[in-house]
Biopython code that builds the backbone (N, CA, C, O; Angstrom):
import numpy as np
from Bio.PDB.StructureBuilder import StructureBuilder

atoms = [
    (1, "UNK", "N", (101.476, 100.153, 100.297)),
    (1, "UNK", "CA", (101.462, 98.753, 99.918)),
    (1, "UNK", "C", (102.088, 97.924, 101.039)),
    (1, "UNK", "O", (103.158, 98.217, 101.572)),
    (2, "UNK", "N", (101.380, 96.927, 101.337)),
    (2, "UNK", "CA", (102.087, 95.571, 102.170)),
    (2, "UNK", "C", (102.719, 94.975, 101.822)),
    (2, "UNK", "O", (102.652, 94.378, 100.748)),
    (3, "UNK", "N", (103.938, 94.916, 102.979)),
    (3, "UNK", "CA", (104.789, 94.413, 102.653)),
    (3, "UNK", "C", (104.864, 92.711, 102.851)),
    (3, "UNK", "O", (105.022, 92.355, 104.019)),
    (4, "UNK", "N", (104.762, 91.597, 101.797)),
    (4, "UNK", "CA", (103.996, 90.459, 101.767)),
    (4, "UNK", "C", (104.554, 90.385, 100.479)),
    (4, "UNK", "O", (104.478, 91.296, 99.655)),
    (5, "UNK", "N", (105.276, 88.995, 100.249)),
    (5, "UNK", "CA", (105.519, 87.830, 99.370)),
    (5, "UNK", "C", (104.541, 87.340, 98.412)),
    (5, "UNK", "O", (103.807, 86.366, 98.579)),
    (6, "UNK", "N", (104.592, 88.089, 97.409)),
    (6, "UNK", "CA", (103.277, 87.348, 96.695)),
    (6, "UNK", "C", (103.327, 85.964, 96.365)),
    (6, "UNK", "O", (102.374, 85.332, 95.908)),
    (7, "UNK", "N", (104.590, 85.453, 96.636)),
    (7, "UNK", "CA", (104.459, 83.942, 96.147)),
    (7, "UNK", "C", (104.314, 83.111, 97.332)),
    (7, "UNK", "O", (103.480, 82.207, 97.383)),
    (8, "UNK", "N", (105.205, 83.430, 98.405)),
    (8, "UNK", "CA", (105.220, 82.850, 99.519)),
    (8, "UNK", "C", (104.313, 83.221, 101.037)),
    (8, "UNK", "O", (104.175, 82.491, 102.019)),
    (9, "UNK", "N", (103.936, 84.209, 100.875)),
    (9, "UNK", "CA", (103.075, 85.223, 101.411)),
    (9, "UNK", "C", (103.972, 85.914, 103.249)),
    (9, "UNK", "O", (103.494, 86.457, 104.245)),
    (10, "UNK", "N", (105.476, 85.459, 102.834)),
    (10, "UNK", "CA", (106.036, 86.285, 104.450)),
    (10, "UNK", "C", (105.546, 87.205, 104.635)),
    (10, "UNK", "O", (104.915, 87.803, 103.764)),
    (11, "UNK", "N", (105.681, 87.600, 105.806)),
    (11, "UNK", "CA", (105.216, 89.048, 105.823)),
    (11, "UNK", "C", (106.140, 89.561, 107.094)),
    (11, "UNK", "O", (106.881, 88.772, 107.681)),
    (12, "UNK", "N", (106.036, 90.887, 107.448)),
    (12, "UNK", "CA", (106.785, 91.326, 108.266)),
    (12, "UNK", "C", (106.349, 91.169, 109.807)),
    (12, "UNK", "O", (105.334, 91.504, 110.418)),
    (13, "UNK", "N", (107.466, 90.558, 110.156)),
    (13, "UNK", "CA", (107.513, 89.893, 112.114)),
    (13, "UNK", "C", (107.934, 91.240, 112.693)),
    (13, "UNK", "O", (108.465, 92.179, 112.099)),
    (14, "UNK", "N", (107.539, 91.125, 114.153)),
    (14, "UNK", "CA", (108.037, 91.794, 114.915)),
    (14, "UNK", "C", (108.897, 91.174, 116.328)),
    (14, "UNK", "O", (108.637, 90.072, 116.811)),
    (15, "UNK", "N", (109.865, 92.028, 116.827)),
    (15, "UNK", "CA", (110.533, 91.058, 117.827)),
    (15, "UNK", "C", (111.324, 92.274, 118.531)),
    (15, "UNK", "O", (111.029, 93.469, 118.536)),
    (16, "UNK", "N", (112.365, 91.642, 119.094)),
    (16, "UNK", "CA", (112.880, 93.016, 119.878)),
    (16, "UNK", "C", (113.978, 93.102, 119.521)),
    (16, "UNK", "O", (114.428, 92.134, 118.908)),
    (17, "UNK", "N", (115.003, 94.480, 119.792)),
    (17, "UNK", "CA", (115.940, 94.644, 119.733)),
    (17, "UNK", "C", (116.497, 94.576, 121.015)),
    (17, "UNK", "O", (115.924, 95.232, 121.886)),
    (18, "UNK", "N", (117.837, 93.699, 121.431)),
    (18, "UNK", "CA", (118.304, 93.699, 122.514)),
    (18, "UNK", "C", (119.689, 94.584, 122.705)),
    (18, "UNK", "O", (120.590, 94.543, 121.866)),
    (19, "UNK", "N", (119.752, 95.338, 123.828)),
    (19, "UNK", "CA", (121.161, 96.185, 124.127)),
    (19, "UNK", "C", (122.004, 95.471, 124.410)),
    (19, "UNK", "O", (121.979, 94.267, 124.156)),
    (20, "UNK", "N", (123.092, 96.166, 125.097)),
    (20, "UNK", "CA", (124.391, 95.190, 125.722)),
    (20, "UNK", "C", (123.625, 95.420, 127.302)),
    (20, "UNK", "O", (124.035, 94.870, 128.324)),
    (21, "UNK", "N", (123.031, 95.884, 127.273)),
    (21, "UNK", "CA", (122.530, 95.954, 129.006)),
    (21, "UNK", "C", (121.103, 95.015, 129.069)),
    (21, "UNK", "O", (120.333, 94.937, 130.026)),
    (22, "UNK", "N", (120.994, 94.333, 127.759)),
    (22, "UNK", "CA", (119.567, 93.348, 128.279)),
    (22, "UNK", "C", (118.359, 94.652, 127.946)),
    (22, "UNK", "O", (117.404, 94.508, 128.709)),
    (23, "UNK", "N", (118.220, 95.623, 127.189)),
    (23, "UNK", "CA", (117.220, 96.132, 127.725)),
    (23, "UNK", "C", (116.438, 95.974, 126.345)),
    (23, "UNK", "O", (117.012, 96.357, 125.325)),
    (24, "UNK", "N", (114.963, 95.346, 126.246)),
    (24, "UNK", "CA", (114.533, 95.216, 125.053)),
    (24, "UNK", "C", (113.412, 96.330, 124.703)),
    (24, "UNK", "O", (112.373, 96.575, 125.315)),
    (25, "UNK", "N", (113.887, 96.874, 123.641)),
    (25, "UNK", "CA", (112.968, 96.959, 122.695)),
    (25, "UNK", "C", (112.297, 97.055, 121.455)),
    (25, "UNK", "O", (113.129, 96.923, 120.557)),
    (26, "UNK", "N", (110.805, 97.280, 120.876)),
    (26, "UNK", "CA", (110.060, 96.462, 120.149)),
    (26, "UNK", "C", (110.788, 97.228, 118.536)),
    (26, "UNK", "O", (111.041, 98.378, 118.178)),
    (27, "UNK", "N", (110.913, 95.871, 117.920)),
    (27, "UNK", "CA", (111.040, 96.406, 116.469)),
    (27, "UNK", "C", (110.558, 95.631, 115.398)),
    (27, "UNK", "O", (109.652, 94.835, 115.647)),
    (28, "UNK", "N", (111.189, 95.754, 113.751)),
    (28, "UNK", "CA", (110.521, 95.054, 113.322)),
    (28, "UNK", "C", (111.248, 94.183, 112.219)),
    (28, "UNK", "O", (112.125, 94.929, 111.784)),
    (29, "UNK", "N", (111.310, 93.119, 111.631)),
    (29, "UNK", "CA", (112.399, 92.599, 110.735)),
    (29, "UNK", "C", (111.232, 92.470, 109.599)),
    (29, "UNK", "O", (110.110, 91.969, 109.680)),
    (30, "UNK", "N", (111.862, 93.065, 108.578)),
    (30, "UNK", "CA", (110.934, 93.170, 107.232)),
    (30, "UNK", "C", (111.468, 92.137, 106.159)),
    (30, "UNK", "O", (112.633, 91.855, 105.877)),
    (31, "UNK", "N", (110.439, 91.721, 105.713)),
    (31, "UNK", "CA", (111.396, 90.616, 104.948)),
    (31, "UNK", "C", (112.179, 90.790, 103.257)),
    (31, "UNK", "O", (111.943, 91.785, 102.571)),
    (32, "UNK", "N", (112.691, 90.167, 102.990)),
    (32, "UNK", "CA", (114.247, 90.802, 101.823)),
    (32, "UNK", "C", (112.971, 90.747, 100.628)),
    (32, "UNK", "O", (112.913, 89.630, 100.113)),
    (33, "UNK", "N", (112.021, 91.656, 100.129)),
    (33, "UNK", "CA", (111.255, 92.217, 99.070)),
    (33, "UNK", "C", (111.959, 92.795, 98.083)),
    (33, "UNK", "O", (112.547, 93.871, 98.190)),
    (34, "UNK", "N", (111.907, 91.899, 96.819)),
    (34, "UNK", "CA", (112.596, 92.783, 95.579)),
    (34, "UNK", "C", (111.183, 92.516, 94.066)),
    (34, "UNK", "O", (110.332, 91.717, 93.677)),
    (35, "UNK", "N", (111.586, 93.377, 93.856)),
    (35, "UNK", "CA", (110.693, 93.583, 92.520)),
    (35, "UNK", "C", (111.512, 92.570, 91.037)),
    (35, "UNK", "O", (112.692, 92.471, 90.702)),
    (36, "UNK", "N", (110.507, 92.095, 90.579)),
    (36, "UNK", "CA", (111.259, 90.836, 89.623)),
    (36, "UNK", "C", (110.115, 90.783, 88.743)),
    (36, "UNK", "O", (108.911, 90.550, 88.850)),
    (37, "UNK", "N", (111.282, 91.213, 87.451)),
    (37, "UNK", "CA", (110.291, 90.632, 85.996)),
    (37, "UNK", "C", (110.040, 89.348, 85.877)),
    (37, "UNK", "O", (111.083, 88.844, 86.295)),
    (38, "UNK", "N", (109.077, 88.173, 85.471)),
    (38, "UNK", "CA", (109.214, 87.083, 85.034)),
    (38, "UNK", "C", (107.967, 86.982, 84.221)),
    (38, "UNK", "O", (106.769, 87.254, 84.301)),
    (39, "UNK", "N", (109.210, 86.231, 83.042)),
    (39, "UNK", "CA", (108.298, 85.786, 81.874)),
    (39, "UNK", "C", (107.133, 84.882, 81.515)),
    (39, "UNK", "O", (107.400, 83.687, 81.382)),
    (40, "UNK", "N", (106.154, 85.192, 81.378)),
    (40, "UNK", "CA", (104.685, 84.542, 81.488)),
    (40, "UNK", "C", (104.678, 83.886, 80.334)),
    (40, "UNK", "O", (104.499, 84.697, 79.426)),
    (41, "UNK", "N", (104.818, 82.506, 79.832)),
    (41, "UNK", "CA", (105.189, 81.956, 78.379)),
    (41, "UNK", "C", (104.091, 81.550, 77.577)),
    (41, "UNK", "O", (104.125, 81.353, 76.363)),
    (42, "UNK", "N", (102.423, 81.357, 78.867)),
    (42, "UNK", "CA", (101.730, 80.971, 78.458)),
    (42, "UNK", "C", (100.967, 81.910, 77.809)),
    (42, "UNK", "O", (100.516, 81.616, 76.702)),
    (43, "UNK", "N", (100.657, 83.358, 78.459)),
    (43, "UNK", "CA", (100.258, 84.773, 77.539)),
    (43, "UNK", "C", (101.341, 85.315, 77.087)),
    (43, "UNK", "O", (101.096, 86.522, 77.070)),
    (44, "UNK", "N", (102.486, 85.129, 76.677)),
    (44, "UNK", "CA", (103.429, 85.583, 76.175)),
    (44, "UNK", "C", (103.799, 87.199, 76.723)),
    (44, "UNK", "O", (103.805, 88.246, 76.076)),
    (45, "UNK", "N", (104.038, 87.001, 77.875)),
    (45, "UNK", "CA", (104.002, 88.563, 78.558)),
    (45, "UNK", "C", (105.338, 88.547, 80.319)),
    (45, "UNK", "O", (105.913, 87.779, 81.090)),
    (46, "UNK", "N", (105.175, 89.668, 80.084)),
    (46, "UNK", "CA", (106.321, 89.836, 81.545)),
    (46, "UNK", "C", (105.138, 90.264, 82.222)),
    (46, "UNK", "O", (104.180, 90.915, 81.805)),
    (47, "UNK", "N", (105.495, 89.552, 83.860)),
    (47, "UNK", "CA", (104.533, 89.709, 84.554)),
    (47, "UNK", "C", (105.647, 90.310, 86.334)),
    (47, "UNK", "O", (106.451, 89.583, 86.916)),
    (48, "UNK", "N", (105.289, 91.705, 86.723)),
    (48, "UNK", "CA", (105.912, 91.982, 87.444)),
    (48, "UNK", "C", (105.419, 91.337, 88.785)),
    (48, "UNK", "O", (104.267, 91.512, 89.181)),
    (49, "UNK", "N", (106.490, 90.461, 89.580)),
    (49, "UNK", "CA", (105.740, 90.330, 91.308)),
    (49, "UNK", "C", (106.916, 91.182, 92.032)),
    (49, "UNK", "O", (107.973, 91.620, 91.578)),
    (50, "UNK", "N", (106.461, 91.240, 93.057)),
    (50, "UNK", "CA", (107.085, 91.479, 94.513)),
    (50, "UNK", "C", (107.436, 90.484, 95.422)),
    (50, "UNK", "O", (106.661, 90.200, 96.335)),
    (51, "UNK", "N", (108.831, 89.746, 95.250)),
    (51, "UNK", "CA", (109.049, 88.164, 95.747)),
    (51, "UNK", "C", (110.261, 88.383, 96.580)),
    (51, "UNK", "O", (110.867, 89.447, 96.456)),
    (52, "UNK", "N", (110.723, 87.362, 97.524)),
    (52, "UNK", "CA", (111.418, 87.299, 98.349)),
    (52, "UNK", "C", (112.507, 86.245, 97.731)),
    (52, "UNK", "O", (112.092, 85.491, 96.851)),
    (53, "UNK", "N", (113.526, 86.172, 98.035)),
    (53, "UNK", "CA", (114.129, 85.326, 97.144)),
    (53, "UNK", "C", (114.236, 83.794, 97.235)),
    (53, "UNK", "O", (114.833, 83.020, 96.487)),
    (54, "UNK", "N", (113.350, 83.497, 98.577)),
    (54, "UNK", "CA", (112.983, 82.104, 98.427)),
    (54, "UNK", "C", (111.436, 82.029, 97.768)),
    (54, "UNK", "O", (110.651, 81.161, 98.150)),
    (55, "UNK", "N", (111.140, 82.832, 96.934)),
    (55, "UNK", "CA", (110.284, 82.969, 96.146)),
    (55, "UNK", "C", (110.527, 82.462, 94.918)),
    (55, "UNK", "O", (110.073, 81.558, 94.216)),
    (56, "UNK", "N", (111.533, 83.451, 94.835)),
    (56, "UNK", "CA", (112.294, 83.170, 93.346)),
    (56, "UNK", "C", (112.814, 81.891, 93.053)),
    (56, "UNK", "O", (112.872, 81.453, 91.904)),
    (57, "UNK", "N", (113.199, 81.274, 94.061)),
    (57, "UNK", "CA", (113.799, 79.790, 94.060)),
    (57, "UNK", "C", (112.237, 78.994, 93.918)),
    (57, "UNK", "O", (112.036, 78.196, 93.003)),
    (58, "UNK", "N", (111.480, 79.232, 94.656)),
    (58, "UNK", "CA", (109.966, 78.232, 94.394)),
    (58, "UNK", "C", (109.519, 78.412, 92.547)),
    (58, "UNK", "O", (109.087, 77.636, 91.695)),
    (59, "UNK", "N", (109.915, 79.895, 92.572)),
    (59, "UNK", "CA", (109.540, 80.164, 90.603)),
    (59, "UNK", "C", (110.062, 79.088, 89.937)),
    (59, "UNK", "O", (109.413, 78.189, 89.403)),
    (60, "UNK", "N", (111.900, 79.266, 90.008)),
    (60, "UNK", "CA", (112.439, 78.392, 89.515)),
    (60, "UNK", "C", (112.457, 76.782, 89.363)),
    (60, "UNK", "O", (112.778, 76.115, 88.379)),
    (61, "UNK", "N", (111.943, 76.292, 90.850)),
    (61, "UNK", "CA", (111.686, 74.985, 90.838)),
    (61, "UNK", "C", (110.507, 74.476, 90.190)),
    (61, "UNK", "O", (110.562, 73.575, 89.353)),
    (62, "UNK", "N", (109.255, 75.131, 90.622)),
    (62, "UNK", "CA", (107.872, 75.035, 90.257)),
    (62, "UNK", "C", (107.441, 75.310, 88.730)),
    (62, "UNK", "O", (106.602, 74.758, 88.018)),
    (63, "UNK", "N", (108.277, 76.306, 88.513)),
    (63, "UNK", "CA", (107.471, 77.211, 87.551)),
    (63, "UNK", "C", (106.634, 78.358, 87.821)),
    (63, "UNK", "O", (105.881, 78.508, 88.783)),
    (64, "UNK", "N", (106.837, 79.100, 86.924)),
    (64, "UNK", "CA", (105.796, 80.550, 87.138)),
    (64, "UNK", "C", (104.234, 80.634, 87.443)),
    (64, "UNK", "O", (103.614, 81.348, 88.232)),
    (65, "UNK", "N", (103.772, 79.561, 86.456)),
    (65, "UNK", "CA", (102.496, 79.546, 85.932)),
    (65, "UNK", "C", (102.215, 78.397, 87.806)),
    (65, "UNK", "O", (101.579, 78.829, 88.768)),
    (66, "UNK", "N", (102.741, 77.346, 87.761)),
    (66, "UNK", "CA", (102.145, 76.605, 88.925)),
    (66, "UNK", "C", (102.380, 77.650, 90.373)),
    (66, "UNK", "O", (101.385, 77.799, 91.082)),
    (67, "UNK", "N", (103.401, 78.201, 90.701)),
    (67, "UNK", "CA", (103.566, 78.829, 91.591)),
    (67, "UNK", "C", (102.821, 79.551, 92.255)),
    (67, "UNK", "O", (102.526, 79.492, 93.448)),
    (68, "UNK", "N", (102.258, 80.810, 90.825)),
    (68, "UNK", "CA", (101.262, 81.573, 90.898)),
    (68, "UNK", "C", (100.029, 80.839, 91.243)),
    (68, "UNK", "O", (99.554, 81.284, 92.289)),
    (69, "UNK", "N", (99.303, 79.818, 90.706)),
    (69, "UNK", "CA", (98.331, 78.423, 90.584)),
    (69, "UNK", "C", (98.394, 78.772, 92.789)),
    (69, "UNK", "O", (97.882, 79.427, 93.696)),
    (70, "UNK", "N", (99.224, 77.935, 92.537)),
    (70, "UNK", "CA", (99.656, 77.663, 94.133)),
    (70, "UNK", "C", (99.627, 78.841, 95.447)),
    (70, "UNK", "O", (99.247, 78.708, 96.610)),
    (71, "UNK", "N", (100.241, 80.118, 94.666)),
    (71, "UNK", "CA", (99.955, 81.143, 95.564)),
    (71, "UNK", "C", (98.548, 82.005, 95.782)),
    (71, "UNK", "O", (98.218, 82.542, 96.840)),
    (72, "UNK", "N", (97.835, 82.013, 94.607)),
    (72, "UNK", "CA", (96.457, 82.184, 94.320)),
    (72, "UNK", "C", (94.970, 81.496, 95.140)),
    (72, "UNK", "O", (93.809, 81.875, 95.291)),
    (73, "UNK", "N", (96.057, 79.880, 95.673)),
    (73, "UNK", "CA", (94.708, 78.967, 96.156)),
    (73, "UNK", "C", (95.232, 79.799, 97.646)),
    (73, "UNK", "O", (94.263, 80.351, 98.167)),
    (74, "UNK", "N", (96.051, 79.928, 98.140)),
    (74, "UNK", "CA", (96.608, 79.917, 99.321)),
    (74, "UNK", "C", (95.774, 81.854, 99.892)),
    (74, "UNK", "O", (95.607, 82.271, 101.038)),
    (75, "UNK", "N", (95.486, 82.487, 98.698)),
    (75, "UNK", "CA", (95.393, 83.797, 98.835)),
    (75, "UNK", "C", (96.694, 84.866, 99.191)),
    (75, "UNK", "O", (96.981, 85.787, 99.957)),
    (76, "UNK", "N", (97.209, 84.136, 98.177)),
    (76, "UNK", "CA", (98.967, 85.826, 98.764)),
    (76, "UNK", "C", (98.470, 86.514, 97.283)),
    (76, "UNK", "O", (98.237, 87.720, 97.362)),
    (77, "UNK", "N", (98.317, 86.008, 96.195)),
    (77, "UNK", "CA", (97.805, 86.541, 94.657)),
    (77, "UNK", "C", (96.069, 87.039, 95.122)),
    (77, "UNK", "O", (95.223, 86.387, 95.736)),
    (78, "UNK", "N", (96.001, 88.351, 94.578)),
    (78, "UNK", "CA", (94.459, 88.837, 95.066)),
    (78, "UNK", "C", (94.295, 88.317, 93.289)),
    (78, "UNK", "O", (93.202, 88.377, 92.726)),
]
sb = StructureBuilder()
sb.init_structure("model")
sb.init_model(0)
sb.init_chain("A")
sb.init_seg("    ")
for serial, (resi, resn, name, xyz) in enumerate(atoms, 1):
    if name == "N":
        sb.init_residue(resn, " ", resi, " ")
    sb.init_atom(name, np.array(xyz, "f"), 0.0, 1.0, " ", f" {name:<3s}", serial, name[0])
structure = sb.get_structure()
């Protein structure tokens, strides 16, 4: 599974790791993915995503139901 924000759609960057001697190399920063129940009020159901926690803050502001709406037009929701 990809690792990708279903609400926000981050996904994992790559960049370098630097030494104390300057010497770079390639790695990868994955982004903070946690698994989260949230309650679906309109089918009366828990609906599991895979969100980042400025995800969770868009849930909270937006709402579940618009969020999803929103992440769906954008294509992060298949």
């Amino acid at each position: 599974m990809a690792r990708v924000c279903q609400i926000t759609g981050k996904t994992t960057q790559s960049g370098h790791k630097v030494s104390h001697s300057n010497i770079k190399t390639k790695r990868k920063f994955y982004p903070n993915l946690q698994y989260k129940r949230f309650w679906l009020e309109e089918e009366k159901r828990w609906v599991e995503l895979r969100v980042t926690p400025k995800g969770m803050k868009t849930i909270n502001k937006m709402g579940l139901m618009a969020a999803m709406k929103q992440a769906k037009e954008l294509g992060y929701i298949a």
